[in-house]
SEDO-878050 format. One record per residue (C-alpha): residue number from 1; residue in three letters; x, y, z. Coordinates in steps of 0.02 Angstrom, whole numbers, plus 50000, padded with zeros to 5 digits. Example, Ala and Ser with C-alpha at 12.3 -4.5 7.8 and 13.67 -1.06 7.14 Angstrom:
+------+------+-------+-------+-------+
! resi ! resn !    px !    py !    pz !
+------+------+-------+-------+-------+
!    1 !  ALA ! 50615 ! 49775 ! 50390 !
!    2 !  SER ! 50684 ! 49947 ! 50357 !
+------+------+-------+-------+-------+
REM end
This chain:
+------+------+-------+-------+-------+
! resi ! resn !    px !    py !    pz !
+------+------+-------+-------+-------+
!    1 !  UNK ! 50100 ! 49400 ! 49350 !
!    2 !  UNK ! 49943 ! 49511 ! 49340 !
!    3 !  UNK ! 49820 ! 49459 ! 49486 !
!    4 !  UNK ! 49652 ! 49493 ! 49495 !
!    5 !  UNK ! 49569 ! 49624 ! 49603 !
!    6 !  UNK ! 49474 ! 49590 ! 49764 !
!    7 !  UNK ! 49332 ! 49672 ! 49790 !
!    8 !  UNK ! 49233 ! 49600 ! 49934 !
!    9 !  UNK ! 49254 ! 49724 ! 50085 !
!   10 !  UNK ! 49268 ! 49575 ! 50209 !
!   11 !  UNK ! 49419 ! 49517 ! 50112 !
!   12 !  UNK ! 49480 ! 49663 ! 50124 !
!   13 !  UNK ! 49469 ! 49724 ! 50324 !
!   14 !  UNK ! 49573 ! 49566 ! 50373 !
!   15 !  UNK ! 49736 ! 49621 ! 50439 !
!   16 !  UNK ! 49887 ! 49547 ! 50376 !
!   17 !  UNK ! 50016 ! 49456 ! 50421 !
!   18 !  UNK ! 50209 ! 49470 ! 50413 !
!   19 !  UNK ! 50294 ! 49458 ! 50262 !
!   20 !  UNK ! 50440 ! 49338 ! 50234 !
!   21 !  UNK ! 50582 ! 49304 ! 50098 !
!   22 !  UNK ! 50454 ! 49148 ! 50049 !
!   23 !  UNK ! 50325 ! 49308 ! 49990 !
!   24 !  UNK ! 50443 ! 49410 ! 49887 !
!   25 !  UNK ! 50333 ! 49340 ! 49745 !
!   26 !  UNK ! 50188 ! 49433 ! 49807 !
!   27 !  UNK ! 50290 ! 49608 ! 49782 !
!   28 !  UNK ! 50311 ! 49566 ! 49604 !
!   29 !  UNK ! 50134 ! 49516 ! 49575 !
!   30 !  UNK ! 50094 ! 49678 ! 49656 !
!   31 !  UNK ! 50200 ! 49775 ! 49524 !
!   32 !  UNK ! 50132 ! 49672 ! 49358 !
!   33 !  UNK ! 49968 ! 49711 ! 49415 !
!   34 !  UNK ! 50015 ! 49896 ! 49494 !
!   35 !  UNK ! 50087 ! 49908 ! 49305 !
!   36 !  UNK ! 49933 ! 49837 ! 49220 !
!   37 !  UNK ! 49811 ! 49982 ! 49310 !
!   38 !  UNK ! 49940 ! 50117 ! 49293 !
!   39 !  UNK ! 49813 ! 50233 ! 49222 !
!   40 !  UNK ! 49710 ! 50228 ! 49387 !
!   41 !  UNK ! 49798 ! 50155 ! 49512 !
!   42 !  UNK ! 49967 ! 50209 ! 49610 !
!   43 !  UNK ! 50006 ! 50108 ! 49747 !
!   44 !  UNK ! 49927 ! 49930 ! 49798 !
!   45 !  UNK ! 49937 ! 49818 ! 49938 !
!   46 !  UNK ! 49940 ! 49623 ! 49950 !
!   47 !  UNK ! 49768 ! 49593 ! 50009 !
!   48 !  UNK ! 49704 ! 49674 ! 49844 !
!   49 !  UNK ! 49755 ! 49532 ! 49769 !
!   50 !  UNK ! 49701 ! 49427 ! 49892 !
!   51 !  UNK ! 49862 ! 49389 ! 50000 !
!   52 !  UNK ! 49857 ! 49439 ! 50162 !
!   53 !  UNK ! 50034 ! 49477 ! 50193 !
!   54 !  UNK ! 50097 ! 49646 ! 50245 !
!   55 !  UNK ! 50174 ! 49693 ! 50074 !
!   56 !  UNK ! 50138 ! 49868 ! 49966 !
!   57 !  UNK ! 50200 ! 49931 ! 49810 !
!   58 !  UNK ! 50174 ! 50103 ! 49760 !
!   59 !  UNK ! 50231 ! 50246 ! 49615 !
!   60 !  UNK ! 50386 ! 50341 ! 49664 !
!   61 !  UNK ! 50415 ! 50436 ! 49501 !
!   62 !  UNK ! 50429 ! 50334 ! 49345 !
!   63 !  UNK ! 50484 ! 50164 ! 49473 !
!   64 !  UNK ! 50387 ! 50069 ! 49587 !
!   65 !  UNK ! 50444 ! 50051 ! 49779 !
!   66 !  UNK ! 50408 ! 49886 ! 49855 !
!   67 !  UNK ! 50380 ! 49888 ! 50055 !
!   68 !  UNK ! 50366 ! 49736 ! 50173 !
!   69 !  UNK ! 50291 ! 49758 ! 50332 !
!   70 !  UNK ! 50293 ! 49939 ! 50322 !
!   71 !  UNK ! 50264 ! 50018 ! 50493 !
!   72 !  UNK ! 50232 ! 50195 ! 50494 !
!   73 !  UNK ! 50341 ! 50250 ! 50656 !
!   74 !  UNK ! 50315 ! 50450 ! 50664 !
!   75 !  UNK ! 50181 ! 50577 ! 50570 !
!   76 !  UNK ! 50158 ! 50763 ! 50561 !
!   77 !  UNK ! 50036 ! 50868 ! 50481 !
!   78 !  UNK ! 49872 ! 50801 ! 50496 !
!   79 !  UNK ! 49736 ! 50848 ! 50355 !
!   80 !  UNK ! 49590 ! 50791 ! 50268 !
!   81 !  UNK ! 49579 ! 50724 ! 50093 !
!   82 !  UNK ! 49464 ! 50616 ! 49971 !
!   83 !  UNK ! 49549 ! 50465 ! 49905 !
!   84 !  UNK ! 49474 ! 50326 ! 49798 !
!   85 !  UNK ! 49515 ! 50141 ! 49781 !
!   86 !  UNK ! 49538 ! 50029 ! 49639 !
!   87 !  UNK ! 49466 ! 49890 ! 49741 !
!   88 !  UNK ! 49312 ! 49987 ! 49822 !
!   89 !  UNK ! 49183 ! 50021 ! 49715 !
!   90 !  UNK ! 49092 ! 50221 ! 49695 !
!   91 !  UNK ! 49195 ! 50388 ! 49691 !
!   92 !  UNK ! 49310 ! 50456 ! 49824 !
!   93 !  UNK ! 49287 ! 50455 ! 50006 !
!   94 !  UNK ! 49327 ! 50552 ! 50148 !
!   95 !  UNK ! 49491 ! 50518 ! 50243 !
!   96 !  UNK ! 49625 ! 50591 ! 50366 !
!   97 !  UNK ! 49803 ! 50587 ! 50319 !
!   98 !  UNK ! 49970 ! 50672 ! 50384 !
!   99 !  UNK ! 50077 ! 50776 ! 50276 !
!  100 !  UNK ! 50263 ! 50699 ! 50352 !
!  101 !  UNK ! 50268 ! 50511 ! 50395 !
!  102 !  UNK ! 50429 ! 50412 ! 50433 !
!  103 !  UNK ! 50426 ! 50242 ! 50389 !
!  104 !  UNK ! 50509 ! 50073 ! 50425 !
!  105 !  UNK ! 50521 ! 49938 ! 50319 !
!  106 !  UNK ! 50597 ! 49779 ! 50234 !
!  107 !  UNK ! 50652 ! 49780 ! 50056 !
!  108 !  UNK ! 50668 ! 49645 ! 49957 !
!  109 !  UNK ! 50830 ! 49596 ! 50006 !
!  110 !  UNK ! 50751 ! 49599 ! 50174 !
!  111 !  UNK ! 50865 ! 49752 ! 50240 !
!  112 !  UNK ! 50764 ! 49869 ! 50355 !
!  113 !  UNK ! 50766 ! 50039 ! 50284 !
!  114 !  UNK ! 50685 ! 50196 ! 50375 !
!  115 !  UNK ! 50648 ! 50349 ! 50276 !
!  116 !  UNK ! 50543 ! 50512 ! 50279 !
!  117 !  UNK ! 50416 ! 50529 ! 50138 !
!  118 !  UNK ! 50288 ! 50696 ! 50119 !
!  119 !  UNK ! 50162 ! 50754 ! 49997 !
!  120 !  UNK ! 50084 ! 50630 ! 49892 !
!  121 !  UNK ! 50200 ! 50489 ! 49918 !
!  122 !  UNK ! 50171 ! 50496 ! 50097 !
!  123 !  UNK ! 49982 ! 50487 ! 50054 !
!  124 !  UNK ! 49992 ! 50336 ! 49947 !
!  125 !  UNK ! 50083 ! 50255 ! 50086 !
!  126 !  UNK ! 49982 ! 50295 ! 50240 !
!  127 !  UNK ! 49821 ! 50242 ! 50100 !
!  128 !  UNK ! 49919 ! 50048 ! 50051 !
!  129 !  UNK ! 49976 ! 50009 ! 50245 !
!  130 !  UNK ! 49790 ! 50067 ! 50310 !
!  131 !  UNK ! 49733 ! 49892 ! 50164 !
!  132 !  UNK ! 49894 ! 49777 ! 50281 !
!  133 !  UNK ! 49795 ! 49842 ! 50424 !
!  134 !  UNK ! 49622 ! 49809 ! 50367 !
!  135 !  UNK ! 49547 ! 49983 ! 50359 !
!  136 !  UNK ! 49469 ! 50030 ! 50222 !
!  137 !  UNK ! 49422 ! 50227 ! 50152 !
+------+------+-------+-------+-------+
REM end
């Protein structure tokens, strides 16, 4: 189901807590409403939509990737970007990001998976586990 955004930067800096199987309806709300702002929006994280549960969902291609309780475990590559945020409001900020990250996580069969991501993909990710962690651009 398409959720509604949060906007309210307190909302937003909470950290959040562990997903469980009891959440995996979270992860599809994230993707109907990752779907619905496809034209300006690639990746999104639970708190967004108000959940505070360590969950992201992001564009890998043409498919979405759901995460839950991503941990990123190793990064190379540091640089400096501008990202924006569908949930902040004015243009692009300033952030640091890392070209190589490997990341842990659960998917929704609740299997631990680790995997390398780089480029752009690895920048959506390190952008949607900074929201589970409460830090905003």
């Amino acid at each position: 189901m398409v959720k509604e955004l949060v906007h309210d930067p307190v909302v937003l800096g909470i950290p959040s807590a562990l997903a469980t199987k009891e959440d995996l309806s979270v992860a599809r709300d994230l993707a109907d409403t990752l779907t619905f702002h496809r034209e300006t929006c690639v990746g999104m994280a639970a708190n967004m939509i108000g959940v505070h549960k360590r969950i992201i969902v992001f564009a890998d291609g043409s498919n979405f990737t759901a995460m839950l309780n991503p941990e990123i475990i190793k990064k190379a590559g540091m640089y400096e970007t501008e990202e924006g945020c569908l949930s902040l409001l004015g243009g692009p900020r300033k952030c640091r990001r890392y070209q190589t990250i490997k990341v842990k996580w659960q998917t929704m069969d609740m299997q631990v998976r680790i995997k390398t991501f780089t480029g752009w993909t690895a920048q959506i990710i390190q952008h949607e586990v900074d929201h589970c962690d409460g830090i905003l651009i």
